[in-house]
N, C-alpha and C positions, 0 to 999 in steps of 0.2 A: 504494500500500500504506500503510494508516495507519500512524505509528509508536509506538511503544508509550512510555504516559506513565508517569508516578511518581507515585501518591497520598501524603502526608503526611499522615498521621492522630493525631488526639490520643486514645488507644484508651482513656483515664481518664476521658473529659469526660462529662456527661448522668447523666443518674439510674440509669441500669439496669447500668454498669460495661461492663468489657470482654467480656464475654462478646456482647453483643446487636452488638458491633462484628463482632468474630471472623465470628458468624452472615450479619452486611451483606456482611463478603468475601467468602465461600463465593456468594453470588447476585451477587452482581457480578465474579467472577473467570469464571463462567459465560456470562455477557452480555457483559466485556472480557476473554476469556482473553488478552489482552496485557500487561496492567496490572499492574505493580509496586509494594507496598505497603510505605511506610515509616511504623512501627507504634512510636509515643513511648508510653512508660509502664510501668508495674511487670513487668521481665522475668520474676519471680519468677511472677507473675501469668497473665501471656502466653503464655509458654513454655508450660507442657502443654496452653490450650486450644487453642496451634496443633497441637499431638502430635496429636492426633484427625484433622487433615485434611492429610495428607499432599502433595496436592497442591497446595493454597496455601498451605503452608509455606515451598515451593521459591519462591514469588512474595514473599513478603516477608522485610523487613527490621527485626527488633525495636531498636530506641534505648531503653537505659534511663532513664527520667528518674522520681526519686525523691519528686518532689514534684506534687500534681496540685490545679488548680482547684476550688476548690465554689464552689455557686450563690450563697453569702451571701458571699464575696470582695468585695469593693470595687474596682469596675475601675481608680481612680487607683491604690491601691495594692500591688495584685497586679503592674500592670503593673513597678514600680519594682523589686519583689522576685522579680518570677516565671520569675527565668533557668533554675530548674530543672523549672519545671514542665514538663508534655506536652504543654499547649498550648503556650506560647511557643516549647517546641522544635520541635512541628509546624508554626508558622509560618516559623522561621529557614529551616526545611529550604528554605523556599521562596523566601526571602531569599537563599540560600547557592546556589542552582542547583540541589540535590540532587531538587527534587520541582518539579512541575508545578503542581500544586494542592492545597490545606490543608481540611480539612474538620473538623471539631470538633461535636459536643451539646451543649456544655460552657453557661457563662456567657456569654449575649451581648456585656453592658458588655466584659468581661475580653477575652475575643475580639476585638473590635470594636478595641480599647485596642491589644492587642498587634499588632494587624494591622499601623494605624496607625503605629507606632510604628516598626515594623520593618520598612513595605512602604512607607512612604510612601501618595502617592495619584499618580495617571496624570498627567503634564503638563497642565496646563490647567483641569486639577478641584481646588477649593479644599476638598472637602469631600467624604467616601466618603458612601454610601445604602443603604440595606438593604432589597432587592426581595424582593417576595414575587408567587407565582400564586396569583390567585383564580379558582376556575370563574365561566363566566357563563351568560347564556342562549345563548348565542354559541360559546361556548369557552372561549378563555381568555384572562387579563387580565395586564399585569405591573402592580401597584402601588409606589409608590418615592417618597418615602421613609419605611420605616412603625417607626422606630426610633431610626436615628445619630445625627439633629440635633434638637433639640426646635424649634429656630427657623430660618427659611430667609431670605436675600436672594434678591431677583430674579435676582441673576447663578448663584444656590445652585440656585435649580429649575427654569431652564434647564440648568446641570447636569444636571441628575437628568432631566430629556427627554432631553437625548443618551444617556445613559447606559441608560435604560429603550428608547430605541428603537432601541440598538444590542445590547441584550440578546433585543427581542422580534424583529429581523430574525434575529439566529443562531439563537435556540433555538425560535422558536415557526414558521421560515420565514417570515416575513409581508416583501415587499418591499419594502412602502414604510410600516410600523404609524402608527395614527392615534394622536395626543398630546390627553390632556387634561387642564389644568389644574383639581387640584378644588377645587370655592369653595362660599358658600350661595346661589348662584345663577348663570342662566345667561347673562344680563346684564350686556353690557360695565362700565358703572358701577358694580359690586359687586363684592365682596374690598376687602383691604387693600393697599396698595401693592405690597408683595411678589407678590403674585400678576396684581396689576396691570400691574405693571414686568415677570415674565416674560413674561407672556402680548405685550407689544408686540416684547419680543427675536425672539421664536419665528414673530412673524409677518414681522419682519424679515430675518431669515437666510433663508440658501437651503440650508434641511439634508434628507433623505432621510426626511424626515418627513410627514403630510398632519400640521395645527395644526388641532385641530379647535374650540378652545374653551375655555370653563370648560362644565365638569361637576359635578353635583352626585351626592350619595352614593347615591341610587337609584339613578343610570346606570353604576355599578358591576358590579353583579350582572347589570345589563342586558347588558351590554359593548357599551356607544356607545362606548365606544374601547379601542385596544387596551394605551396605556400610562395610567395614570391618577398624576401627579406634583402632590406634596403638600411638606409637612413632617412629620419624623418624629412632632409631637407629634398633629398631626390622623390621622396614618396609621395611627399604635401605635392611639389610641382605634378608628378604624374598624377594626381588623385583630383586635383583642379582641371588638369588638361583633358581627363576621362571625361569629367562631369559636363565641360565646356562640350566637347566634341559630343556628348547625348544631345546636347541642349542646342544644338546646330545642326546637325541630324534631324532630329525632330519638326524644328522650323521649316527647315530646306524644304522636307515633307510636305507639312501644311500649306505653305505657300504654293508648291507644285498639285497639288489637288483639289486649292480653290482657284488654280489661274484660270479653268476652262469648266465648261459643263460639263464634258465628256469625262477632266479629274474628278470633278465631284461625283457623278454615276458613279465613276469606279471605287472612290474613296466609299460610298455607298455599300459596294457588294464584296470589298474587302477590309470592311469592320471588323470581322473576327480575327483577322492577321494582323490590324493595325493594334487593336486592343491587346492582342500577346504583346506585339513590338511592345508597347507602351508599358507592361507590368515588366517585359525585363527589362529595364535602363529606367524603371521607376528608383529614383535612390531612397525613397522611402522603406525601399524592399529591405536595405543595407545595414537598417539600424543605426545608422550613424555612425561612431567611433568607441570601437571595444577597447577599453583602457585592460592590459596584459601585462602583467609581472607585480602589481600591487599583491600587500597581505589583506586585502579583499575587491569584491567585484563590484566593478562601476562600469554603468555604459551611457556613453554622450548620444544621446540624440540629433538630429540634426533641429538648429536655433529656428528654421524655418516650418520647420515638421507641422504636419497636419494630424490627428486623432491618431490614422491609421499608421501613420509613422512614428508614433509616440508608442503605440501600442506593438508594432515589433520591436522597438529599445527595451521592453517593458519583457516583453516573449524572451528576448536574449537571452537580459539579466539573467529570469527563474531558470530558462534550460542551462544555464552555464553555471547554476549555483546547485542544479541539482546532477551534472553530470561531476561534479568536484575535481572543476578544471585547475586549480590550483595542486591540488596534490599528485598530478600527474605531471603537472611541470616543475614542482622539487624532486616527484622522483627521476626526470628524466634530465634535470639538470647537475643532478648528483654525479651521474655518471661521466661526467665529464673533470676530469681531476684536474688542477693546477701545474701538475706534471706533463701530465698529455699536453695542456695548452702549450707551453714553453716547449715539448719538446717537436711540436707542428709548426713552430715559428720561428726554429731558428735551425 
C-alpha cells in the first residue's frame, strides 16, 4: 500500500499567484487522492480560494508566511533575508521533516539558494544540478546541468551522470540509461579538460550506467542517449535555444495554415496530428527544473506555468519522493572512490 506523502508548496511563487496553485491541487488531489498539502503564503489570500473546494481543503495545510519572492530578488540576498518568505518556508518544511517534497514557480537563483542553504547536498555531491526532460525522437531525455553551476570540474559532471542516471532509472524506468557527455564533438581528443577528465572517471567506474560518449547538440533531440551531462552554463544556453526553436516552429506553422483557405481546410483535417505536435514540445509536459543532488526534493516549476503545468511539478515531486531517488544516488555515488578519480586523471 503506498503511503501517503506531504507536499510543501510555496503557493506565492511564479507569475500567475495562488490561484493557478489552488487549481494544480484540485488535479493532483484527483490522480494522488493520498496526498497532503502544506500551503506557505498569504492566509488572507488562500483561505477563500480553498472555500470553493471543499474536499481539498480537508487535505491541506495553510502556513502563513507574510512575505513572498519576486522574480527581480537577488538570490544572494533574499537568501540572507528571506526567513519569512513562502518559499524559504516551503523548503524548511522539508528540512524540519514536516513535508516530503518542496515544489515552488517562484525565482530559480532564490530557490536554488535556499534549497542549498537549508538542505544541504546528498553525501558525496559537491554540487546540486538542475535536470530538465527534453522530448526526443526516441522519447525522452534527462539533461543536467542546465542552470546551478555556470562552470563544472570533472569530479562536478561525473556528479551530474550519477545523479541524471539515477533520476532516468526511477522516473523514466530505463534499467541501465545511456550517459552522454556533451562536447563540440564526438572525438576523444576534443573538449576541454573538464569534460575530458569526466569522460575517463565514467569509463573507469563500475556504475549502473552504459558511458556512451561525448555527444554533441544535435544528438539531443535525437536521443542517442538517455542522460545528456553538461555545465549549467552550456545547458541554460541549449535549454533556451530548444525552447526558442519550439516557439518558432510553432508560429512558422500557424502562420503557414492561416495564409490561404486551402491551409486552413487542411489545418482542419489535420487537428489530431497538430494537437500531438503541440502536447510534445508543450514544456508544461517538462515540469520545469528538477533541482538533483540536494539532502531533499525540490522541483521548480516553470514562473509562467499554467494549473496543468503546476500540477506535473506537483506529479514529479510525489513520484520522485516515492521512488527514493536520493538513496540510489549515494549508493551509486559511493562507488566511485577518490582513488579511482585521481587515478582516471592523471
Amino acid at each position: 500500500m503506498t503511503r501517503e506523502l506531504t507536499v510543501s508548496i510555496d503557493a506565492m511563487g511564479g507569475d500567475a499567484g495562488p490561484g493557478v496553485v489552488i487549481s494544480a491541487l484540485v488535479r493532483t488531489l484527483e490522480r494522488q487522492p493520498g496526498t497532503h498539502f502544506l500551503l506557505h503564503g498569504d492566509e488572507a489570500a488562500l483561505t477563500p480560494l480553498l472555500g470553493k473546494f471543499p474536499k481539498l481543503k480537508k487535505r491541506v495545510t495553510v502556513r502563513h508566511a507574510p512575505e513572498r519572492v519576486t522574480m527581480d530578488d537577488k538570490p544572494s540576498q533574499i537568501a540572507r533575508r528571506g526567513q519569512n518568505t513562502s518559499m524559504w518556508r516551503a523548503v524548511a518544511s522539508v528540512k524540519k521533516g514536516e513535508a516530503d517534497v518542496a515544489v515552488s514557480a517562484g525565482n530559480t537563483g532564490a530557490l536554488m539558494a535556499m534549497s542549498l542553504l537549508q538542505l544541504r547536498t546528498i553525501e558525496g555531491i559537491s554540487r546540486p544540478a538542475i535536470a530538465s526532460i527534453w522530448p526526443t525522437m526516441k522519447g525522452r531525455t534527462v539533461v543536467l546541468d542546465v542552470g546551478a553551476n555556470v562552470t563544472a570540474t570533472a569530479e562536478q559532471l561525473v556528479d551530474f551522470a550519477v545523479m541524471g542516471e539515477a533520476f532516468a532509472h526511477a522516473m523514466l524506468g530505463l534499467e541501465r540509461p545511456i550517459v552522454g557527455l556533451l562536447n563540440v564533438g564526438s572525438e576523444e581528443m576534443k573538449g576541454n579538460d573538464a569534460v575530458k577528465g569526466a569522460a575517463q572517471i565514467l569509463r573507469a567506474a563500475k556504475l549502473p550506467i552504459a558511458f556512451h560518449g561525448f555527444v554533441e547538440g544535435n544528438d539531443i533531440t535525437q536521443g542517442v542517449v538517455d542522460v545528456v551531462v553538461t555545465d549549467g552554463f552550456t545547458g541554460n544556453i541549449a535549454l533556451k535555444t530548444a525552447e526558442g526553436a519550439a516557439k518558432l516552429i510553432a508560429q512558422y506553422l500557424k502562420q503557414a495554415l492561416r495564409r490561404s483557405l486551402l491551409g486552413t481546410i487542411g489545418g482542419f483535417f489535420a487537428r489530431g496530428a497538430l494537437n500531438t505536435l503541440k502536447r510534445n514540445i508543450d514544456p508544461r509536459a517538462a515540469a520545469g527544473g528538477i533541482f538533483l543532488g540536494l539532502g531533499g526534493i525540490v522541483v521548480k516549476a516553470h514562473g509562467g506555468t499554467d494549473a496543468i503545468g503546476f500540477a506535473g511539478a506537483l506529479d514529479m515531486a510525489i513520484d520522485m519522493a516515492r521512488a527514493d531517488i536520493n538513496a540510489r544516488i549515494t549508493t551509486d555515488r559511493s562507488a566511485i572512490t577518490p582513488d579511482m578519480e585521481q587515478a582516471a586523471l592523471t
